[in-house]
C-alpha positions as CSV (number, residue, x, y, z in Angstrom):
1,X,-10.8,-32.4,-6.9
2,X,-8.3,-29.4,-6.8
3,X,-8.2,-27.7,-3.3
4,X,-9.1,-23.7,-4.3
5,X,-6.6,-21.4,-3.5
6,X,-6.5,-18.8,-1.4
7,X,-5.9,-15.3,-2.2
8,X,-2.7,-15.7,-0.9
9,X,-1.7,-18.3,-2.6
10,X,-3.4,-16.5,-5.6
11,X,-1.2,-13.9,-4.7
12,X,2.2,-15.4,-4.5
13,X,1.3,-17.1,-7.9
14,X,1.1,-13.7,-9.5
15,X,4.5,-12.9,-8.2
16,X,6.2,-15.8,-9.0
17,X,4.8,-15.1,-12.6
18,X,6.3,-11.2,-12.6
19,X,9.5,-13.1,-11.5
20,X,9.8,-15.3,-14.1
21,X,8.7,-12.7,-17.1
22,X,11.7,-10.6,-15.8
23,X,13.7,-14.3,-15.8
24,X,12.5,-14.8,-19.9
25,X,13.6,-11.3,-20.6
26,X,16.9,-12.0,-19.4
27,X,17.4,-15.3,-21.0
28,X,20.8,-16.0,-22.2
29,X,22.0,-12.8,-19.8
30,X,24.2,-13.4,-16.4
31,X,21.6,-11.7,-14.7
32,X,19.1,-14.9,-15.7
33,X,21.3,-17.2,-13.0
34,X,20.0,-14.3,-10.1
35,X,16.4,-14.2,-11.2
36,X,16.5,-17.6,-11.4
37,X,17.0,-17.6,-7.7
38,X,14.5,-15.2,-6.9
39,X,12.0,-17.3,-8.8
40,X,13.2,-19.8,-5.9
41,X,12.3,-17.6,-3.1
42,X,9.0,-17.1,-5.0
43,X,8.4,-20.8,-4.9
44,X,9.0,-20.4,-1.5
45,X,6.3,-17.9,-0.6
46,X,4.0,-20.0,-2.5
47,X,4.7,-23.1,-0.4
48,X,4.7,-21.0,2.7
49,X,1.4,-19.6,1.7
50,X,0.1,-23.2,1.5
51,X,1.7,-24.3,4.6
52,X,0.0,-20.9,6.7
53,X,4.0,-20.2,7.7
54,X,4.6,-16.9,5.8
55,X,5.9,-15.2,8.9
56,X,8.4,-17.7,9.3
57,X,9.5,-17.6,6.1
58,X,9.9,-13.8,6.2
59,X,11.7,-14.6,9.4
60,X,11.0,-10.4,10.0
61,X,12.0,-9.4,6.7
62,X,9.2,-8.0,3.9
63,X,9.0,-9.2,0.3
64,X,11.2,-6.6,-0.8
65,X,14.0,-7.6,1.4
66,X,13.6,-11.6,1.5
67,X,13.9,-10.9,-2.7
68,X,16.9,-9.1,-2.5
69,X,16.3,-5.4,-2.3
70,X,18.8,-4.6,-5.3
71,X,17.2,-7.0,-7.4
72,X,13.4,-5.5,-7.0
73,X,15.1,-2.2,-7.5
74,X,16.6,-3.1,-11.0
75,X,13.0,-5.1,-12.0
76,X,10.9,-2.0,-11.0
77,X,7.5,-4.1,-13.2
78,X,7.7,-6.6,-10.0
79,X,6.4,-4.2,-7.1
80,X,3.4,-4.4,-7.7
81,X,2.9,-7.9,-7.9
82,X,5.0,-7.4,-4.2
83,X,2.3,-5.2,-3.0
84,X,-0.5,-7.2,-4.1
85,X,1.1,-10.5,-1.9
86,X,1.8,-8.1,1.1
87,X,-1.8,-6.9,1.3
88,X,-3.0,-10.4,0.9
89,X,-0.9,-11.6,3.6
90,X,-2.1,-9.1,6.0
91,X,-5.7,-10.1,5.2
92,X,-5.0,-13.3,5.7
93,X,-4.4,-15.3,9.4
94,X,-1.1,-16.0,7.7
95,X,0.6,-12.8,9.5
């Protein structure tokens, strides 16, 4: 039996999955190597998410900035999947 996930972790699979669409359209691109990273950090959320250690993570930073802040800015369709994990992670006891 699957545990269910939270929204959280609901949330931070959404992102991941904004990540990687940006990742496909850059396939065979340099820029694929750096949104291959971010997908990482995405991963990373997720598994903090599980692990109820987002804050820790973010080590004071917001999505935005533990992303990279130029790279959100160039892959504008990812912000809202950014603002959909931020407003799950304040509901959740994960702040």
């Amino acid at each position: 039996m699957t545990k269910k996930k939270t929204p959280l972790e609901a949330a931070a699979g959404k992102l991941i999955s904004a990540i990687q669409k940006e990742w496909g359209n850059e396939a065979g691109e340099p820029e694929a190597e750096e949104s291959e990273d971010i997908m990482d950090k995405g991963h990373d959320l997720l598994q903090a998410a599980k692990n109820n250690n987002v804050s820790s993570v973010l080590n004071g930073m917001n999505v935005t900035q533990f992303l990279g802040d130029i790279w959100v800015h160039k892959h504008p369709s990812v912000k809202q999947s950014i603002a959909n994990f931020e407003a799950a992670l304040s509901e959740s006891k994960n702040v």
